[in-house]
N, C-alpha and C positions, 0 to 999 in steps of 0.2 A: 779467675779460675776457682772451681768449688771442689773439696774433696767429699765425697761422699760417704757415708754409713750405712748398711743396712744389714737390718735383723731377718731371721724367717723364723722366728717362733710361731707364726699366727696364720703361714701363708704358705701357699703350694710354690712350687717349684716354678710354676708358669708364671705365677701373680708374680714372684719375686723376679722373674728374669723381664718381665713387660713392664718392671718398675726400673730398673737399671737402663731397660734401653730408650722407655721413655724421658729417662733424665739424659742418657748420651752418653753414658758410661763405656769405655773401653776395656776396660781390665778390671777385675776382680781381685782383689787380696785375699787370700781367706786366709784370717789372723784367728783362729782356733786350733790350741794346740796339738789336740786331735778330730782330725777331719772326718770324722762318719758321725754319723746321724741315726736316730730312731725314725728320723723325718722321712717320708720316701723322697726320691731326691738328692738330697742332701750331702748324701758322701761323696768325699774327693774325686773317685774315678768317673763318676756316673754324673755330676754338676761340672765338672770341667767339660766334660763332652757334651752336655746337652748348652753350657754358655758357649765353647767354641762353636757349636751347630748353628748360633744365636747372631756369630761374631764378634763375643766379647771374648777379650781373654782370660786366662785363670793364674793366678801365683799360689801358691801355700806355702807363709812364711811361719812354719809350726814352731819358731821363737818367738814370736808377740802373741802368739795365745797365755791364756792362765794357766800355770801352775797347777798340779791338781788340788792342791790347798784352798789355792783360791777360788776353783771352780766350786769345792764343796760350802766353802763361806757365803760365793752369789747365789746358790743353791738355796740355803739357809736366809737368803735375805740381808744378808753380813753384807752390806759392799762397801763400808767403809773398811773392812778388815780387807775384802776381797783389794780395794784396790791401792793397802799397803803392801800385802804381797805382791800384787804384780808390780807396784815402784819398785819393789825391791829386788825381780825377776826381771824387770826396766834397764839395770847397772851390769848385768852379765854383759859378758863380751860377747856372746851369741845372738843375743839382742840388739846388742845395738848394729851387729852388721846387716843383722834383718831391717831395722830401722832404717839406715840408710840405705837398702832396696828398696823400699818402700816407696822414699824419698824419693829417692829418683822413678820412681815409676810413676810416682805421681805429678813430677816435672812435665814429665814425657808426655802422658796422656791422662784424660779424663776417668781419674780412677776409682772406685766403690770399694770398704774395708767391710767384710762380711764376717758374722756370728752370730750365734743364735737369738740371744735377746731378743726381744719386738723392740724394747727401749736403750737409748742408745747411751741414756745417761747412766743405766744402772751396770752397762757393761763397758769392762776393759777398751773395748774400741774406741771409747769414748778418749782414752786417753793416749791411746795412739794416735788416733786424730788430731787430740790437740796439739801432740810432739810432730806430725808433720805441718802442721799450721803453724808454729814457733819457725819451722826449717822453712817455709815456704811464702808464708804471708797470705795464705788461701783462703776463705771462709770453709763452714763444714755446712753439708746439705742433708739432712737426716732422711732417708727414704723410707 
């Protein structure tokens, strides 16, 4: 079982949904605190409906996104700062029940964690990812 990551910093709406369904992906997380976009695309109402049209499906678990602190630190290039705030936005109890949805979503089916990043190490996802691979024993597949 592989949980997947991807970015759309770099990528249209279509490239990103033919990369998802190339890998097999079922479900979407979108682990961004807040879900709109400058991106066309992108925002919650308008990417849920065009991945449902797709037959993927869509979550917005808006507690595993960054903090706005943290978003301004990966902004800045900070992401050693960026991703002590979010450990530390990790320990909320709002968090962590979004975690264990996740979890189980990714039990369930063949799941992809989205945010904007192109690169998956310099973003938060990165470390949701690796907190359902602890829970799950999955590898991670960067798209």
């Amino acid at each position: 079982m592989k949980l997947a990551t991807i970015g759309y910093e770099r990528e249209t709406q279509g490239v990103v949904i033919d990369r998802l369904k190339a890998a097999g992906v079922e479900v979407v997380v979108d682990v961004r605190a807040v879900a709109s976009s400058r991106r066309a695309g992108f925002s919650k109402t308008l990417l849920a409906a065009s991945l449902n049209a797709a037959g993927i499906g869509y979550v917005h678990l808006r507690e595993l996104g960054t903090p706005k602190p943290g978003r301004i630190a990966a902004r800045k290039g900070h992401i050693a700062e960026m991703t002590e705030i979010f450990e530390g936005h990790m320990a909320e109890p709002k968090a962590q029940l979004e975690l264990a949805k996740a979890i189980e979503i990714a039990r369930e089916k063949k799941t992809a964690l989205l945010c904007y990043e192109a690169e998956a190490a310099g973003c938060h996802r990165n470390i949701v990812a690796h907190r359902i691979v602890d829970a799950l024993g999955c590898e991670i597949e960067n798209l």
